[in-house]
C-alpha positions as CSV (number, residue, x, y, z in Angstrom):
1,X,-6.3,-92.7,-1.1
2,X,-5.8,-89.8,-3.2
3,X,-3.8,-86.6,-2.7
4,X,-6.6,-84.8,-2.2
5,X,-7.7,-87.1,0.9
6,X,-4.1,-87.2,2.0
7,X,-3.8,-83.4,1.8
8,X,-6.9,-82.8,4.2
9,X,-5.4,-86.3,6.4
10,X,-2.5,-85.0,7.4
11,X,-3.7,-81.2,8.0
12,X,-3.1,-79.5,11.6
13,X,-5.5,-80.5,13.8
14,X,-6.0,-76.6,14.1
15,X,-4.5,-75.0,11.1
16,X,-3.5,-71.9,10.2
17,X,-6.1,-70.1,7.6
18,X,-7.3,-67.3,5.9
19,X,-9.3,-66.1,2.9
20,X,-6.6,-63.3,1.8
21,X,-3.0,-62.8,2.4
22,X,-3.0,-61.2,5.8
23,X,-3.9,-61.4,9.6
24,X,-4.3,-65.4,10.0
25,X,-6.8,-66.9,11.6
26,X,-6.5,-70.4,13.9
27,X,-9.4,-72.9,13.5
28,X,-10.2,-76.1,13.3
29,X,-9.6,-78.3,9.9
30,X,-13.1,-78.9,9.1
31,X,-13.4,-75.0,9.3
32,X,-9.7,-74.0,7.7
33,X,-10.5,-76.2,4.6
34,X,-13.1,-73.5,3.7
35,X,-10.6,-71.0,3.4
36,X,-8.9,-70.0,0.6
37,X,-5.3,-71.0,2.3
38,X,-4.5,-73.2,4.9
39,X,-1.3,-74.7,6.6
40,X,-0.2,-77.3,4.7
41,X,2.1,-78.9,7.7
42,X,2.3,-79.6,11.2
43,X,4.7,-77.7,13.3
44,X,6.6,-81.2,14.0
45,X,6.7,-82.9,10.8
46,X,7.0,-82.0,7.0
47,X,4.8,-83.8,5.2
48,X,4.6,-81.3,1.8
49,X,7.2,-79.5,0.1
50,X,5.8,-76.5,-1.3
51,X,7.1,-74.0,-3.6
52,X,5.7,-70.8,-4.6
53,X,6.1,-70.2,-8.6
54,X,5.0,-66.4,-9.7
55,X,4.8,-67.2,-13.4
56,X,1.9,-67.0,-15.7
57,X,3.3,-70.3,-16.8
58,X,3.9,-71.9,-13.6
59,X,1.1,-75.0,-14.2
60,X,3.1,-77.0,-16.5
61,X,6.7,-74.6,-16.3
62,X,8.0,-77.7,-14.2
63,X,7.8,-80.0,-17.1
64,X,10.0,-78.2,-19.3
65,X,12.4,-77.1,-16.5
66,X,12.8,-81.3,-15.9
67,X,11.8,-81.1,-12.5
68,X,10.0,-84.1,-10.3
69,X,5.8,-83.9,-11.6
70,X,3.9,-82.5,-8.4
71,X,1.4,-84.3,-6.8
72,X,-0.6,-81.1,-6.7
73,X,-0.2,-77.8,-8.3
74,X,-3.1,-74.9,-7.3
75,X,-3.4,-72.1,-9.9
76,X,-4.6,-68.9,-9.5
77,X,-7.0,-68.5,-12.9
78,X,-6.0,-65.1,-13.3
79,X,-2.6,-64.8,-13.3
80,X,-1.6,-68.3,-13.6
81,X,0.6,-68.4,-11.2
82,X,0.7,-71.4,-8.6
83,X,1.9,-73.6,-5.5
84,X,3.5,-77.0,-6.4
85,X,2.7,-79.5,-3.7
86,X,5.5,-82.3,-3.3
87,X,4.0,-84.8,-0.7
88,X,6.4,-86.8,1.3
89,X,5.4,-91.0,2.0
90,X,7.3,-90.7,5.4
91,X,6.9,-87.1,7.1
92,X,10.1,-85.7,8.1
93,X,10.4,-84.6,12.0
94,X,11.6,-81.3,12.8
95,X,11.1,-81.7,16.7
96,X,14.5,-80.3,18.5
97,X,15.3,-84.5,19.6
98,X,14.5,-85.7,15.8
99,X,17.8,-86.9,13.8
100,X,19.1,-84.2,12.3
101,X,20.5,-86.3,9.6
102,X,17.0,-87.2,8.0
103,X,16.3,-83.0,8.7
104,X,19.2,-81.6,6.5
105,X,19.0,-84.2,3.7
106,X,15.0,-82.8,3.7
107,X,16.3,-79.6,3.1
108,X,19.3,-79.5,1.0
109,X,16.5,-81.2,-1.7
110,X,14.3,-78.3,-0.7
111,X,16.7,-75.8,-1.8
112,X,18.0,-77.4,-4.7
113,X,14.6,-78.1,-6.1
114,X,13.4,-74.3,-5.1
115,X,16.6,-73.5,-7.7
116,X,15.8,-75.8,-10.2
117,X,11.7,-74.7,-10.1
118,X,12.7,-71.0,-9.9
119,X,10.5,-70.7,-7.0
120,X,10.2,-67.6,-4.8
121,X,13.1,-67.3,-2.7
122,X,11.0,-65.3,0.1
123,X,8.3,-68.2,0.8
124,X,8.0,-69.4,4.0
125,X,5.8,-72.4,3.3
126,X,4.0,-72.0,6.1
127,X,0.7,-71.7,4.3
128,X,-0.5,-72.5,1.1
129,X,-3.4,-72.0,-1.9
130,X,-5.8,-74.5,-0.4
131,X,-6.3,-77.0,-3.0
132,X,-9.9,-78.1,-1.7
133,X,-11.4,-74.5,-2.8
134,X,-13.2,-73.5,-5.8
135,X,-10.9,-70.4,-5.9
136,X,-8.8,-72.3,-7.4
137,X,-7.3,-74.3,-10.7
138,X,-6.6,-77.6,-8.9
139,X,-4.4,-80.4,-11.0
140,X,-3.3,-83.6,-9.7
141,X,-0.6,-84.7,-11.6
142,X,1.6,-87.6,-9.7
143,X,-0.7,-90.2,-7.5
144,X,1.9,-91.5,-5.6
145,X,4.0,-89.5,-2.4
146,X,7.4,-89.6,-3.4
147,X,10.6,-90.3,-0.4
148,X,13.2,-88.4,-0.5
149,X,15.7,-90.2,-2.5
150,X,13.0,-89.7,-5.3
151,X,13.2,-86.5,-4.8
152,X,16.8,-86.3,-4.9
153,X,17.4,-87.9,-8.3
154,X,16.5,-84.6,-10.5
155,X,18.8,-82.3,-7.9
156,X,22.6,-81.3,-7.7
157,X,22.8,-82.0,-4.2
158,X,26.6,-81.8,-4.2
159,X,27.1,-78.2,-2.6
160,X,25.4,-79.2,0.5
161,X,27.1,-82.5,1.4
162,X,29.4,-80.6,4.1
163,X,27.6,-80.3,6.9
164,X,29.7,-77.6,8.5
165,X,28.0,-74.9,6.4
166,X,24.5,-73.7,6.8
167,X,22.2,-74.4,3.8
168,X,21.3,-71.0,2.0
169,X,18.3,-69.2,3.5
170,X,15.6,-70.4,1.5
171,X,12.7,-72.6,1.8
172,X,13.5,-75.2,4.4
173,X,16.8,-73.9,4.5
174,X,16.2,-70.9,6.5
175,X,14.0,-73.4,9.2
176,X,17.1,-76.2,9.2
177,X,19.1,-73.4,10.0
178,X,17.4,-71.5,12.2
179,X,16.9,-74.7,14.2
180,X,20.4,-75.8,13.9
181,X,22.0,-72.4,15.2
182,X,19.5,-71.9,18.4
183,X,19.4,-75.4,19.1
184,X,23.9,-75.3,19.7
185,X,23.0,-71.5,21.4
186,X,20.4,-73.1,23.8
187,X,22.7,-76.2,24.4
188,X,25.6,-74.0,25.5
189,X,24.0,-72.1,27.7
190,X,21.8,-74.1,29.5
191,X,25.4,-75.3,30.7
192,X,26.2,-72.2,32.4
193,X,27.0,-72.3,35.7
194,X,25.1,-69.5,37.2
195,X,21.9,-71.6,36.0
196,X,18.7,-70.5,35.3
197,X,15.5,-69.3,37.7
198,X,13.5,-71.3,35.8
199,X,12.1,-73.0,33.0
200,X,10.1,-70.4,31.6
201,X,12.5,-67.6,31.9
202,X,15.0,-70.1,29.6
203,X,12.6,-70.8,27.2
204,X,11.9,-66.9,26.6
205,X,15.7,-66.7,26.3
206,X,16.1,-69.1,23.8
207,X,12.7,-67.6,21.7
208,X,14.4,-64.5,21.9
209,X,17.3,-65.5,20.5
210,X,15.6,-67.5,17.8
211,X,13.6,-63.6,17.3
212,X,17.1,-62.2,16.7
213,X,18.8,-64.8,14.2
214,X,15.9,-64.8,12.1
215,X,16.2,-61.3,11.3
216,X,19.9,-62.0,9.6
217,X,17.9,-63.8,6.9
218,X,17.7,-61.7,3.7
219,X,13.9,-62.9,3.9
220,X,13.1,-63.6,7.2
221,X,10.4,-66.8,8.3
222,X,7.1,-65.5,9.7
223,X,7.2,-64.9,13.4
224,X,5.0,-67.4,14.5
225,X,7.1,-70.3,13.2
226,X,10.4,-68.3,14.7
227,X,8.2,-68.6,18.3
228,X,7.6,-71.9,17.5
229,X,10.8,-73.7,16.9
230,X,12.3,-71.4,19.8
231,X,9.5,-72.4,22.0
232,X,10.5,-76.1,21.2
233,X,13.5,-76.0,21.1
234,X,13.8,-74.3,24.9
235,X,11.3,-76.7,26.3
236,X,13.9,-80.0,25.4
237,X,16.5,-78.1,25.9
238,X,15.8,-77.6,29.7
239,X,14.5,-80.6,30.4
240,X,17.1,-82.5,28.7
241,X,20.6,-81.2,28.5
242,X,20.3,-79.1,32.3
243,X,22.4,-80.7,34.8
244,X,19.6,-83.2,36.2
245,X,19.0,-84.1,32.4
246,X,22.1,-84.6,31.3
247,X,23.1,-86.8,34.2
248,X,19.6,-89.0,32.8
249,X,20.8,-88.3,29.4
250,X,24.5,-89.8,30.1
251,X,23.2,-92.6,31.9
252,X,20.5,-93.8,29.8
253,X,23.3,-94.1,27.1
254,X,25.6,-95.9,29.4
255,X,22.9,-98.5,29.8
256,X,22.2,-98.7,26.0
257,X,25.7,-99.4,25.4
258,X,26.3,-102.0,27.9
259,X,23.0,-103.6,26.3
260,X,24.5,-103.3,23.1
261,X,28.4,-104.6,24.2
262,X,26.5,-107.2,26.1
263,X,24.3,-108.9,23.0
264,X,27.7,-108.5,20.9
265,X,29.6,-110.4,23.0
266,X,27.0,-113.1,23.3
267,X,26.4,-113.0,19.4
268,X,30.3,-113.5,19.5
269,X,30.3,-116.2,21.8
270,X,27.8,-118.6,20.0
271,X,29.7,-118.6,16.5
272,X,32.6,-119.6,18.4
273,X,31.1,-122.4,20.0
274,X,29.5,-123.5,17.2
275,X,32.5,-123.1,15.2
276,X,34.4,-125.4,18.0
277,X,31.7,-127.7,17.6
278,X,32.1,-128.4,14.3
279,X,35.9,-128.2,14.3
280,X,36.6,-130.3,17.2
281,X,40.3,-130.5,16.4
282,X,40.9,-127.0,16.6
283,X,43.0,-125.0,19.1
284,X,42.2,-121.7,20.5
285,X,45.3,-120.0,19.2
286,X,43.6,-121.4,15.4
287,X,40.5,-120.2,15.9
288,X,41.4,-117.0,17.1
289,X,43.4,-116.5,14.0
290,X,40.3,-117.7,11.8
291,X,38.1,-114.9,13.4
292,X,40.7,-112.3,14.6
293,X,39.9,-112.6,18.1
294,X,42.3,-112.8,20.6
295,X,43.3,-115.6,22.7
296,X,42.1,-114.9,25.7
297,X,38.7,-113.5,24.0
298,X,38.3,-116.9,22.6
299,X,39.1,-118.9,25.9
300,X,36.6,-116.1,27.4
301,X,33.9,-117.3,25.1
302,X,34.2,-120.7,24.5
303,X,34.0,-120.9,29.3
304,X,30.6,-118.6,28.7
């Protein structure tokens, strides 16, 4: 499949669209890809890195700046400048109970490659020049989706290894951080103990605050995305880390780890009765020095 087919594959089911830079309408993908720009990404999963490049240059600038070849760059033919469309082989999840390990890495390469592309600081990503319109110069330079250790071999990613400190508030940046500071606000006080009326009333909170935070950013993401992650964020939140949840949240993991301890301990058990097997001769006291058990862990196992 092409990037072309991919692009319009993994499209919103009901995108984001428009035919100029302005009010945006909602419709469905069939419809959005006959607009000029579309949503290029779900609101739970990245599946294109997009970069904004305001250069007369900006089809080929990424060439001589030594940065990964796009799968798709869109040119406006009179100015020349474009969007550079990165597509991602595995999507990367940005629902409030995704690993936020996978999230960050996504986004430290976002901002380093915004830096090394010279992209526009201020784009929010969250739509695009639509690459299936006439409108524009399409070129499709790299056939294959790139992961993101790909990715990460033309960036300096060494600045945002410590995890303490927010990523600067650009590109994907702005939404790992955004996401990263409500989610530890909605956590703490859905913990409260005066509690909350309901779970509407939390979730308006939490959007709220989400409203609020944005607005520290020196270019701040586009409302609806803010309402979005606050929205999802709230919604786990409450039915996940209140009281009731995170009793079912404690307990689930207490059964995980005894499911876990348990398969160990029988993993454990058949090496040393296979080892006994085959050295017959062989006290416990020797074979717990051979594995650096203890005694009595040995005994234990060799009786199971």
């Amino acid at each position: 499949m092409n990037q072309l087919d991919l692009f319009y594959d993994n499209l919103p089911k009901k995108p984001f669209c428009a035919d100029y830079l302005g009010p945006l309408l909602i419709r469905s993908a069939s419809s959005a890809i006959k607009r000029r720009y579309i949503q290029p990404n779900k609101h739970t999963d990245l599946k294109w890195l997009v970069y904004d490049i305001d250069r007369p240059t900006a089809y080929f600038d990424w060439y001589d700046l030594k940065a990964p070849t796009p799968n798709i760059v869109v040119m406006n033919r009179d100015n020349g400048h474009a969007h550079l469309l990165y597509g991602l082989e595995v999507p990367v999840y940005k629902q409030p109970s995704a690993k936020q390990k996978p999230l960050r890495y996504a986004a430290s390469i976002d901002v380093a490659l915004a830096k090394k592309l010279d992209a526009d600081p201020g784009y929010a990503g969250l739509i695009c020049k639509n690459p299936h319109h006439k409108s524009w110069e399409v070129g499709i330079f790299e056939s294959v989706s790139y992961d993101l250790n790909w990715l990460a071999d033309y960036v300096d990613l060494d600045p945002f290894y410590d995890r303490r400190k927010h990523l600067p508030p650009v590109g994907l940046g702005r939404n790992c951080t955004l996401f990263d500071v409500t989610r530890h606000w909605a956590y703490r006080q859905i913990r409260k103990p005066q509690g909350w009326l309901s779970e509407s009333f939390f979730v308006e909170a939490v959007i709220e605050y989400a409203y609020s935070y944005n607005l520290t950013f020196p270019c701040p993401l586009p409302s609806r995305e803010v309402k979005a992650t606050g929205k999802s964020i709230g919604k786990w939140t409450f039915r996940n880390m209140s009281p009731e949840g995170f009793r079912s949240w404690g307990e689930n993991r207490r059964r995980a780890s005894i499911r876990v301890r348990s398969a160990s301990a029988q993993e454990k058990a058949q090496t040393i009765r296979e080892y006994k097997k085959t050295h017959p001769e062989a006290t416990i006291r020797a074979i717990a020095d051979v594995f650096g058990f203890s005694v009595g862990a040995v005994s234990q196992y060799l009786r199971c």
